[in-house]
N, C-alpha and C positions, 0 to 999 in steps of 0.2 A: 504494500500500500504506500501510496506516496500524498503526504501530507503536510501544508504550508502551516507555520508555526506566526502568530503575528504579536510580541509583546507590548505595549505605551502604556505601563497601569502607572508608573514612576516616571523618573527623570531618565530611567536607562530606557533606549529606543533599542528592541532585537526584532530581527526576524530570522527566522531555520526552516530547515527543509530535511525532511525525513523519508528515509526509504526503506521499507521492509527493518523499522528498528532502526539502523543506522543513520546519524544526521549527518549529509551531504555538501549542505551549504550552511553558513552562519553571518549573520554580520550583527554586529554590537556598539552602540555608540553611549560610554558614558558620559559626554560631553553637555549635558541638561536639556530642557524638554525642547527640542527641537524636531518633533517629532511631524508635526504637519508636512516638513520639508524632507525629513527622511526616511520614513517608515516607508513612502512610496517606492522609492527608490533602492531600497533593500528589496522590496517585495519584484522589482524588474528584475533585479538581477538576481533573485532564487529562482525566479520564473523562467527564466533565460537558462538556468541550471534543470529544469523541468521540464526541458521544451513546450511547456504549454498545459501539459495533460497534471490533474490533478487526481485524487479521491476522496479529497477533505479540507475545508480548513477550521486553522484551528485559533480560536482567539482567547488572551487573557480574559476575565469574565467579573473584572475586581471582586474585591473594591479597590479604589484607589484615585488617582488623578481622576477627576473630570474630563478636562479639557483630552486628556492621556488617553482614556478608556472610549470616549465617542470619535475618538481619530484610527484608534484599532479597530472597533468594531463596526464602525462605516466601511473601513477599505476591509476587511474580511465580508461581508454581507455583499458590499458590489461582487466579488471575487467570486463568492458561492454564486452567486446569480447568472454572472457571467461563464462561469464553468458549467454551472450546473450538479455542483457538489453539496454536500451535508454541511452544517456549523457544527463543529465541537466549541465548546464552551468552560475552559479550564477555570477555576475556582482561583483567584490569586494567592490568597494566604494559603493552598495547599499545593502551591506550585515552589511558592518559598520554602513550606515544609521540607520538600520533599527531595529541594536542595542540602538542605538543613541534617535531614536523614542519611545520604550519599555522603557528604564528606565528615558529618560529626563520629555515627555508626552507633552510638549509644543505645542499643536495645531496650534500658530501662528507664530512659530518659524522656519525660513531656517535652514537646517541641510546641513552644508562643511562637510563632507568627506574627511579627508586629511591623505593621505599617504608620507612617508619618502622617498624621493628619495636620492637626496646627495646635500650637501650644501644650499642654500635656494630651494632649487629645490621641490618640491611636485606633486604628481598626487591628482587631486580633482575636484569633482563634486560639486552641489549642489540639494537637494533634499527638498521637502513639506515634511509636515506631513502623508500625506498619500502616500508618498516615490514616488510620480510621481517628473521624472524629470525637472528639473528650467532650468539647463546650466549643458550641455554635460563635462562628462571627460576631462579634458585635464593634461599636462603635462607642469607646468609653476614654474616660478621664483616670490615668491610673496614679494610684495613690498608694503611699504604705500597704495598706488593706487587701489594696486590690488580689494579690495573687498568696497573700498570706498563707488560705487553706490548703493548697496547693504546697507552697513550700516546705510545711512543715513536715509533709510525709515522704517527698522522695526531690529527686533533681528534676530541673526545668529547665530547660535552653531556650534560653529565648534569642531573637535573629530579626536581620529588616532593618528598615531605613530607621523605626520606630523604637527602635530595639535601647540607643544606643542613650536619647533623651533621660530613657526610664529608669537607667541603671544604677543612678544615686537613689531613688524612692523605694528601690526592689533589690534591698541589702539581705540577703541572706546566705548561708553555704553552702544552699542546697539552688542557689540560680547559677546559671552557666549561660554566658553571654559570647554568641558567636561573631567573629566579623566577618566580611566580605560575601555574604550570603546574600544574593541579588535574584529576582524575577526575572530570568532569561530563557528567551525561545527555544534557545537546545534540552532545555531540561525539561520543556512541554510534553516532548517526543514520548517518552513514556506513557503519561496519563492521556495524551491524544488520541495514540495508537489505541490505548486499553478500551476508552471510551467508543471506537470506532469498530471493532471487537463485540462490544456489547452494544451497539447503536445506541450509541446514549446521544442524539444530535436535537439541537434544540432549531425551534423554528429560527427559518433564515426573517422572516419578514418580520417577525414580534418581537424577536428578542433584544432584552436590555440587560446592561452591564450592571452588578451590582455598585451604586456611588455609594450608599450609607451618609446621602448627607446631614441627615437627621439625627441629631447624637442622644440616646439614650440617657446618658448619666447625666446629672443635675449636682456635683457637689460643688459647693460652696468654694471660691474660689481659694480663701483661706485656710482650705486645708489639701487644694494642690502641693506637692512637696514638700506635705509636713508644713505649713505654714501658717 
């Protein structure tokens, strides 16, 4: 199966190209959100590595950037249209995981997923080692408290652009803070494929990106960071 990989949920702009398993083509730009102007252009020249014939594409599905996520998922829906292919719809926070899982390897370890929203603010999950979900996505304010229950019974890695703000508020010796763990197209490959396997494709014409622009938590500003 041959299947186009499209990432913009962040400031990192990827696209990849997958074959039978194997990613063929990559291009990567962490150079910040300039994605209107290059996501296209990655996408030519996968396309050009694909002569044309597809059997899938596949798009981050945030949450994350706004502006990120409706410039992915436009050019994936023209793409399936014009091919005539299925949307796969990759989950972001367990695309982070699941980088998170590959290079960390901790079998007993929670894996946070944490995405940069604004100010203490975060999108994050939590995920096992074998990327089944613990506790649903959400869109929260984290604080001392936040991951408290959680720490006090086993280790938790937390990763993401989100990851890095929290790390003074979420002192304990049971968190484990990963760097360099980023949302990229080659790492789709896998959950693309699997999803394509089990026809897990969401409508080309309906479908919308998760933003989470509506945040949940309500706490009081003065006891962000302890304050």
């Amino acid at each position: 199966m041959r299947i186009l990989h499209i990432e913009t949920s962040t400031k990192v702009c990827s696209v990849a190209l997958s074959e039978g398993g194997t990613v063929v083509f990559e291009k990567t730009s962490f150079e910040g959100p300039s994605h209107a102007s290059l996501a296209g252009l990655f996408v030519e020249e996968a396309m050009s590595v694909a002569k044309g014939t597809l059997d899938a594409v596949a798009v981050s599905a945030g949450p994350g950037s706004y502006t990120g996520l409706r410039i992915g998922v436009s050019l994936a829906k023209g793409l399936c249209v014009g091919a005539g292919v299925p949307l796969i719809a990759v989950p972001t926070l367990e695309l982070l995981a699941s980088e998170a899982v590959r290079k960390h390897g901790d079998s007993d370890c929670l894996y946070c997923a944490m995405m940069d929203a604004r100010r203490m603010e975060v999108y994050a999950a939590i995920y096992d080692a074998r990327l089944h979900l613990v506790r649903e996505t959400m869109a929260e304010i984290v604080t001392p408290e936040s991951y408290a229950s959680w720490l006090e019974t086993r280790r938790v890695c937390f990763f993401g652009d989100g990851a890095t703000k929290c790390q003074p508020v979420l002192a304990s010796e049971n968190a484990v803070f990963l760097d360099g763990i980023y949302p990229l197209a080659t790492a789709m490959a896998p959950l693309a494929e699997a999803a394509f396997l089990e026809k897990r494709f969401v409508d080309t014409a309906y479908f919308e990106p998760l933003y989470l622009k509506e945040f949940i938590a309500t706490t009081p500003k003065n006891k962000v960071l302890g304050k």
